[in-house]
N, C-alpha and C positions, 0 to 999 in steps of 0.2 A: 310737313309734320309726320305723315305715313311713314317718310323714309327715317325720320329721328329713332321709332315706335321700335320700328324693323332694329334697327342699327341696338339699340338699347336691348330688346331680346336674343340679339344674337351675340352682342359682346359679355353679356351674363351666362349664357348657354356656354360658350367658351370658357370661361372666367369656371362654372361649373365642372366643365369636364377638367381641365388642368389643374385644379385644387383636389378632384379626386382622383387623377395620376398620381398626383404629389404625397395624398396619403398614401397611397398603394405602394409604393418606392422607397417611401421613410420608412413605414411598420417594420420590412423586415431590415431594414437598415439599422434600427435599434437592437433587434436580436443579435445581429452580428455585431453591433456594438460589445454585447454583454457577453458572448462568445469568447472576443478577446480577451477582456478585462477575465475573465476565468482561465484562460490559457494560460496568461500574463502572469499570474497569480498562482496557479500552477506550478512554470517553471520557474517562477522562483524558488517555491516551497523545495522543490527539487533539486536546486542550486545550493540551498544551505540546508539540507538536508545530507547528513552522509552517517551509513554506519562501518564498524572495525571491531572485528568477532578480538575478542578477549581471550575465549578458553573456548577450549568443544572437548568433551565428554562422552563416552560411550559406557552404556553399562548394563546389567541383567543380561547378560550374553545374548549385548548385539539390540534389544530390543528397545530400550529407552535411551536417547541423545537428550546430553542439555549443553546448550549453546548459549555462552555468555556475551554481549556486544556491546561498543561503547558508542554512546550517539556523539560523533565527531563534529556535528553540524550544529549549526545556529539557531535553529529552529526549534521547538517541543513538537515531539511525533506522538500521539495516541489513536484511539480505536484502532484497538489491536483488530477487534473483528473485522475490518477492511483487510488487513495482511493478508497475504498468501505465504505460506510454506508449503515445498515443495522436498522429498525424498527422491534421491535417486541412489539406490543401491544392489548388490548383490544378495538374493535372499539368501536364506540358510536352507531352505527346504532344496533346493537345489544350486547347484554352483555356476551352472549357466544362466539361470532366471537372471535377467536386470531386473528392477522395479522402476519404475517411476511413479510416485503416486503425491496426488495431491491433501494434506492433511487438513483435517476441520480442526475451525478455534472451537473452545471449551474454554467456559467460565469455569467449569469445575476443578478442584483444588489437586487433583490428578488428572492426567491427560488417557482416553482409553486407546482403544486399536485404531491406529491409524487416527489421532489425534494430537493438537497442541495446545498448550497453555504457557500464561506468562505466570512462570515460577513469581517473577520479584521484580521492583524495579531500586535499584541500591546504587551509590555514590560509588562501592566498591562491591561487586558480584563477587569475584573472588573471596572474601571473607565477610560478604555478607552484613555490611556494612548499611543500614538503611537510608532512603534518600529523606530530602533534607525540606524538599516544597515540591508545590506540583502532583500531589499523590494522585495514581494511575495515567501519568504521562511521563512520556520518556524527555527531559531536560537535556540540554547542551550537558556533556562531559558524565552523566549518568550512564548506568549500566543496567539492561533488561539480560535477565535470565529466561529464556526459552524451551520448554521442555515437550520432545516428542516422544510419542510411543509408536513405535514401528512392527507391523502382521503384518507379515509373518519376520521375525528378527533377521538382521544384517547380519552376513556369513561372515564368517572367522577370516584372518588373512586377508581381507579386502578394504580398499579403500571406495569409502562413498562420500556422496556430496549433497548437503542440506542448503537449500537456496531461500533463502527472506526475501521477501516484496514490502514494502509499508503502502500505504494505502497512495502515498505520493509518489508510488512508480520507485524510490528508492531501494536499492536490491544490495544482500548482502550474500555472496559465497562461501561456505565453508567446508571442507574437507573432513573428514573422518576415517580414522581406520580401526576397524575393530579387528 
């Protein structure tokens, strides 16, 4: 009967430590669960997402670009405030300066120094054509209007390059020459 006593506390004691391995093991096995599933989810987002510059504009000699782009992709892209835009150009205060500089969003209805905002989101950007559903998100086959202001202004006779990020890692290049 001792030996039953014995035998029954120690196959609990056991029974014990293996179901608290087994929590220890699972917990983060669910996070990396949930890792993927956001990955997954992710690169899809970035699968059918794609943008295709429409128009790029330069004007006030050299210091405000607006860059017109058409959402190619499947997907509806918003929070502009996630974006990144990026300038890289030749300043005008000097002909050797490159710049590279990264611009802040602006809700405000002009963009200031070294600022962006979204002019518009339109069915057709080019004439300005208003969208149709979805207001402040970019829809399949719509058009977001983009407007930088660049300090110190892009020099004359050069060409520079304005880079878009969407918050989904999606990146759009475009070229400019003032």
């Amino acid at each position: 009967m001792a030996n039953l006593v014995v035998t029954i506390i120690a196959l609990a004691s056991f029974l014990t430590v293996v179901i608290s391995l087994l929590q220890g093991t699972l917990g983060p096995q669910a996070g990396v669960s949930e890792s993927w599933k956001f990955m997954r989810a992710l690169a899809r987002d970035m699968k059918e997402t794609d943008l295709e510059e429409v128009d790029m504009q330069v004007r006030s000699g050299g210091a405000d670009l607006r860059l017109a782009a058409r959402n190619t992709g499947n997907t509806s892209v918003l929070k502009f405030d996630n974006w990144d835009v990026i300038a890289h150009y030749k300043s005008s205060t000097s002909s050797s300066s490159v710049l590279v500089k990264r611009l802040t969003y602006t809700s405000a209805a002009t963009p200031g120094d070294n600022e962006w905002n979204v002019r518009g989101i339109y069915r057709d950007a080019v004439d300005e054509v208003g969208e149709t559903f979805g207001q402040d998100q970019l829809d399949p086959l719509e058009e977001i209007v983009i407007q930088a202001r660049l300090q110190p202004a892009a020099a004359t006779s050069t060409v520079g390059q304005l880079l878009v990020s969407t918050g989904q890692g999606v990146t759009l290049s475009a070229q400019f020459t003032h």
